[in-house]
ZAMARGU-4260 file (C-alpha; in steps of 0.2 Angstrom, whole numbers, plus 5000, padded with zeros to 4 digits):
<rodrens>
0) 5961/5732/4358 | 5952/5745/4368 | 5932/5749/4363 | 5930/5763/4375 | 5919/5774/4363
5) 5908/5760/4361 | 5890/5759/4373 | 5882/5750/4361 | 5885/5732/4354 | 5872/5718/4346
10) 5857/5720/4353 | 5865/5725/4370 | 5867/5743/4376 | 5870/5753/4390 | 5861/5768/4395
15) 5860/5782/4409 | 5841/5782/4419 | 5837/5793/4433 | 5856/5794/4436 | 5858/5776/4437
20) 5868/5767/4423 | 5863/5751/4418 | 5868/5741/4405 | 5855/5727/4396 | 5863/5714/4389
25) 5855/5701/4379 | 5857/5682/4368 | 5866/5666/4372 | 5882/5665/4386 | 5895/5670/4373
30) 5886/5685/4367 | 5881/5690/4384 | 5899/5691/4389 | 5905/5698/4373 | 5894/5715/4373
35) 5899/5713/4393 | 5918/5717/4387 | 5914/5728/4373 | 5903/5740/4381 | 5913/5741/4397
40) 5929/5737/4392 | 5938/5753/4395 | 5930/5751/4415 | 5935/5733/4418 | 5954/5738/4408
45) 5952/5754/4425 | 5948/5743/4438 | 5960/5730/4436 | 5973/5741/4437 | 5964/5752/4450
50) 5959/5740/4461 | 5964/5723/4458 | 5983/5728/4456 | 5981/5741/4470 | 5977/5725/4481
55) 5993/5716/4475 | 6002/5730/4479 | 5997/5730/4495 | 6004/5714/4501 | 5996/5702/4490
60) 6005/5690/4482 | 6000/5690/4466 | 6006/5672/4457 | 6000/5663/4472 | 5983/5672/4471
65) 5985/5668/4451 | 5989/5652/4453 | 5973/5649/4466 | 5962/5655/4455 | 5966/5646/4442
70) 5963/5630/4451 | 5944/5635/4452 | 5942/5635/4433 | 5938/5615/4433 | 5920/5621/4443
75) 5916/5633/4429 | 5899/5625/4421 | 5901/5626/4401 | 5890/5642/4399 | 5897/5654/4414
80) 5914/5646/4406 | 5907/5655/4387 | 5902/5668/4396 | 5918/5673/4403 | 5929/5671/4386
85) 5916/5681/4379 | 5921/5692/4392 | 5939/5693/4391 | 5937/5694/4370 | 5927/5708/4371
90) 5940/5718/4384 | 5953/5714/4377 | 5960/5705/4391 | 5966/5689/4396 | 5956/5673/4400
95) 5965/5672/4418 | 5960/5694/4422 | 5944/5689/4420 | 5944/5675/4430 | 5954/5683/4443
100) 5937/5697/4444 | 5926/5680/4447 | 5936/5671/4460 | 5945/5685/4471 | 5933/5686/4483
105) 5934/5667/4486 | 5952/5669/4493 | 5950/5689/4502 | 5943/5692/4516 | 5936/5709/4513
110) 5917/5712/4511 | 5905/5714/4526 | 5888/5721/4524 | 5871/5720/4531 | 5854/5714/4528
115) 5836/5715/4537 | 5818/5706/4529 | 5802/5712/4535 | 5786/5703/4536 | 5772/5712/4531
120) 5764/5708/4548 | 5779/5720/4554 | 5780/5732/4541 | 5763/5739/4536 | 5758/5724/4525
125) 5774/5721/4514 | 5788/5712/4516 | 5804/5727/4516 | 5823/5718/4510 | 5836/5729/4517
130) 5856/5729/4512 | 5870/5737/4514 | 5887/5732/4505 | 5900/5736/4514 | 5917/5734/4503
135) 5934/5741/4502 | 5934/5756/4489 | 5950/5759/4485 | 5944/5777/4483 | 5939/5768/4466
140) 5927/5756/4467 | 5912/5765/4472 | 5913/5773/4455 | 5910/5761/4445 | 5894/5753/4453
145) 5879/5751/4441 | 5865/5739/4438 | 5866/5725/4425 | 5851/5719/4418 | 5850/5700/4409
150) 5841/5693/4397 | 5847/5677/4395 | 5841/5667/4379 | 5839/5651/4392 | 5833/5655/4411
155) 5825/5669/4422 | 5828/5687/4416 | 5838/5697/4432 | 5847/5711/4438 | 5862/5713/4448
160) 5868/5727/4458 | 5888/5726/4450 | 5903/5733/4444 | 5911/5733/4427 | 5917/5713/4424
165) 5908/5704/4437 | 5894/5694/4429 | 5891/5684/4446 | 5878/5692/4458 | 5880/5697/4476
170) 5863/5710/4476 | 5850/5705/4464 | 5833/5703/4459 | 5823/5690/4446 | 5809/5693/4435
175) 5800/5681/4448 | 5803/5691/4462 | 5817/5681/4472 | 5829/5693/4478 | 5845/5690/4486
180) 5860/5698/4494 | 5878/5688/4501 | 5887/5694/4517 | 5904/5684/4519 | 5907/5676/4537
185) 5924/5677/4545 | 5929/5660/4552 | 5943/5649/4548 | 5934/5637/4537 | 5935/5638/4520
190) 5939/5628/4503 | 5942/5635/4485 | 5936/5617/4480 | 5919/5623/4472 | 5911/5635/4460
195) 5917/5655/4464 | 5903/5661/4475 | 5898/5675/4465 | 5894/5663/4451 | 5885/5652/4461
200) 5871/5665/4468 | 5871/5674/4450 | 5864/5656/4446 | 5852/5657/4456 | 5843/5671/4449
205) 5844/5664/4433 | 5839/5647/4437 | 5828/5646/4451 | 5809/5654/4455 | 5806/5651/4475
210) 5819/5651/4490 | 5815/5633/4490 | 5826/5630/4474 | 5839/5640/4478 | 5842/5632/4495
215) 5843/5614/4485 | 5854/5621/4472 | 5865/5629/4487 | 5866/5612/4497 | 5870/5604/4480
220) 5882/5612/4473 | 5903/5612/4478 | 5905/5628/4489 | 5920/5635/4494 | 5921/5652/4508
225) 5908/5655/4521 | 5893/5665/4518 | 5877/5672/4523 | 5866/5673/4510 | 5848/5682/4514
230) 5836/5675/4502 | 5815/5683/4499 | 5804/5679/4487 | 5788/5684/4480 | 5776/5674/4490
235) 5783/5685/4504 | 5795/5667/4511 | 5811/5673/4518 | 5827/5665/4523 | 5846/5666/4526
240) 5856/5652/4521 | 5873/5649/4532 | 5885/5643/4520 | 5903/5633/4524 | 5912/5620/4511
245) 5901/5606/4521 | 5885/5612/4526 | 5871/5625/4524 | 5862/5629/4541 | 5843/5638/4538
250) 5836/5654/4549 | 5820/5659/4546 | 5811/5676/4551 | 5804/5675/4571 | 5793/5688/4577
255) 5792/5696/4558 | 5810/5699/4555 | 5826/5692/4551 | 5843/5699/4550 | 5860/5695/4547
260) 5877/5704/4546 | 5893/5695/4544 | 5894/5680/4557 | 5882/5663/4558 | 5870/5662/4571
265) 5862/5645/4568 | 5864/5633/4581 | 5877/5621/4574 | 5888/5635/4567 | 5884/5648/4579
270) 5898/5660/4584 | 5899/5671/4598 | 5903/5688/4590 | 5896/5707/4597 | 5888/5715/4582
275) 5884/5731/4586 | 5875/5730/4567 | 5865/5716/4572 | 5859/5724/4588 | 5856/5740/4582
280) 5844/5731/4567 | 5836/5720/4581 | 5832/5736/4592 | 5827/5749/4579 | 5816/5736/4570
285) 5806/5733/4589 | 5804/5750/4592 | 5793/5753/4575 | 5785/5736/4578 | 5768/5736/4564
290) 5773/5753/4559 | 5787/5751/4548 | 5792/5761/4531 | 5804/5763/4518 | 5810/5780/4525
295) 5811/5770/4543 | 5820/5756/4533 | 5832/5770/4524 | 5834/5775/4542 | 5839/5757/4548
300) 5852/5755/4535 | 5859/5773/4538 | 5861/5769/4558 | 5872/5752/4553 | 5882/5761/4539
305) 5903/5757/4540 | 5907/5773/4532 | 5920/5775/4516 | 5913/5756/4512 | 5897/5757/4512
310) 5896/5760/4493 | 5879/5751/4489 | 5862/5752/4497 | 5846/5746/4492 | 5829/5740/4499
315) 5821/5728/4488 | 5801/5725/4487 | 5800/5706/4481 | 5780/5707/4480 | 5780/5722/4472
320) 5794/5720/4459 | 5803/5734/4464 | 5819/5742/4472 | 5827/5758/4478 | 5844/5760/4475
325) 5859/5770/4480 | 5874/5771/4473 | 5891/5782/4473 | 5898/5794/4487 | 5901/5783/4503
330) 5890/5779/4514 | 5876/5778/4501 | 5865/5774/4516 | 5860/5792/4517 | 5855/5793/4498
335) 5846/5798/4488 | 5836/5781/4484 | 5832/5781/4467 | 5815/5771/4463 | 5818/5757/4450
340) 5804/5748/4442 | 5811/5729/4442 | 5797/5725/4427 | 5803/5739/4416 | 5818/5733/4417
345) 5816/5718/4410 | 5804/5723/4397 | 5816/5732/4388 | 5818/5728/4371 | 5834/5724/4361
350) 5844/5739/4353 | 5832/5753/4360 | 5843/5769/4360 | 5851/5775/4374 | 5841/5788/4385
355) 5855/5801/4386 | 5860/5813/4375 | 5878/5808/4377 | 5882/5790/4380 | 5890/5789/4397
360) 5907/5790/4400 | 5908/5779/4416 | 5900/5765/4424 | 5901/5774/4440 | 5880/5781/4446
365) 5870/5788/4459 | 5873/5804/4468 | 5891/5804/4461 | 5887/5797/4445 | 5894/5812/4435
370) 5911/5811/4445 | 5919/5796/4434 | 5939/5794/4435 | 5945/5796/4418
</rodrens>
């Protein structure tokens, strides 16, 4: 049962703001994950069969891939679990699509990215988070990025930097300023014995206030691939949490920065990988040493851009309680950043109209927002 003409469902809506979608959704698990599908259902039905059954066609097996998901549904926690069937009821798809949407990335390999946090004492008296989200397109993917906005009836309000059926997080921001971006790491260990990854950051912006919380709910909970995950908060703290099935190394920033790319670097899971990301990062950031900008940040992330899959880019102010975001045309690096006022975002109010003339057709934004596949 397809709802592609509707933008609009309970309180939740989503509208079209300085050429960035976002979608505001609103009440308890279920309902959340209901107006999820409804409102988006005719872009989760177009990436499934866009993307995720492009990648089975690629070599992918997909009953085994199937058959792994569905072994992580046991970690599901009662309320993502609502969520979800909310989900697949409101897209009109099964229980197992949406699942497989949470749980892929546990079992493929296939993100990158990079990240940089600078102290204020390096960056003209703020503290600057840096990413880029480097992930395969599929010449579709990067159409479809948007920003979903959450107003949980239990927990933190929060945003995450998404796609069309994802409700876990891998770019985000709560109301109390903790931000956070993942960055999987390549290395052999891994485990899908734990809660899907991407479920397991979205709980820590809905859950947790300070890095503090959300490095004891990581070390905590069952985890399955490895990860970096960079972590700021508003009290300006910042860390990167190196993540494996059995244990979660800490960096902290030295000499006012800390960076990270797709490898750990601590000293009991350190790897001895050239990343000319890293470097480049490292070196730009000591040549502006004190004198650091948002258009010498920009610059950073441009000069560490992967090309066709760089399809997100943001810098987020934790202090402030703002971001810039790009989105659309690979490398979104070069931009245009749009600026996004994090405190309006969760003011919003249930129902309000959307801001367009037209609803939008896509989920798809920035500088190609208006370039949707049909």
């Amino acid at each position: 049962m397809a709802h592609s003409h509707r933008k609009r469902w309970g309180g939740s809506y989503l509208s079209l703001r300085k050429g960035l979608p976002i979608l505001h959704l609103f009440g308890s698990p279920r309902e959340l994950g209901l107006a999820h599908g409804r409102i988006l259902s005719a872009q989760i039905a177009r990436l499934k069969k866009k993307y995720l059954e492009r990648l089975f066609r690629q070599g992918y097996a997909e009953d085994s891939v199937r058959r792994l998901c569905a072994g992580m549904e046991k970690f599901l926690s009662r309320e993502f679990r609502q969520e979800l069937e909310g989900m697949a009821q409101g897209a009109g798809l099964p229980f197992e699509d949406i699942l497989l949407f949470h749980t892929f990335l546990d079992i493929f390999k296939v993100m990158c990215c990079s990240t940089f946090v600078l102290a204020p004492e390096i960056a003209q008296g703020r503290v600057i988070f840096g990413r880029n989200l480097d992930f395969p397109t599929l010449d579709v993917a990067h159409l479809y990025s948007l920003v979903i906005v959450y107003h949980p009836d239990e927990g933190n309000r929060f945003f995450s930097v998404s796609w069309p059926g994802i409700a876990g997080a891998l770019s985000g921001m709560n109301e109390n300023g903790l931000a956070l971006a993942a960055m999987e790491v390549f290395q052999d260990e891994t485990s899908l014995e734990g809660e899907p990854y991407v479920l397991l950051f979205r709980r820590i912006l809905q859950t947790c206030s300070r890095i503090s919380q959300a490095q004891s709910l990581v070390e905590n909970s069952p985890r399955t691939t490895a990860n970096n995950l960079m972590l700021a908060d508003k009290s300006g703290e910042a860390c990167l949490l190196e993540i494996t099935p059995r244990q979660v190394s800490v960096r902290y920033p030295q000499d006012g920065r800390l960076m990270a790319t797709n490898h750990f670097r601590s000293p009991g899971l350190y790897q001895q990988v050239d990343s000319w990301r890293y470097d480049t990062m490292a070196q730009m950031i000591e040549s502006r040493r004190g004198k650091i900008d948002l258009d010498f940040a920009r610059q950073i992330l441009h000069q560490v851009n992967l090309g066709e899959i760089t399809m997100q880019s943001m810098i987020f102010l934790p202090q402030e309680g703002k971001m810039w975001l790009s989105l659309g045309t690979p490398p979104t690096s070069g931009g245009p950043y749009i600026p996004v006022e994090v405190a309006e975002l969760f003011s919003a109010k249930k129902g309000r109209e959307i801001d367009s003339g037209n609803p939008p057709a896509s989920a798809g934004g920035g500088q190609e927002g208006r370039k949707h596949i049909k």
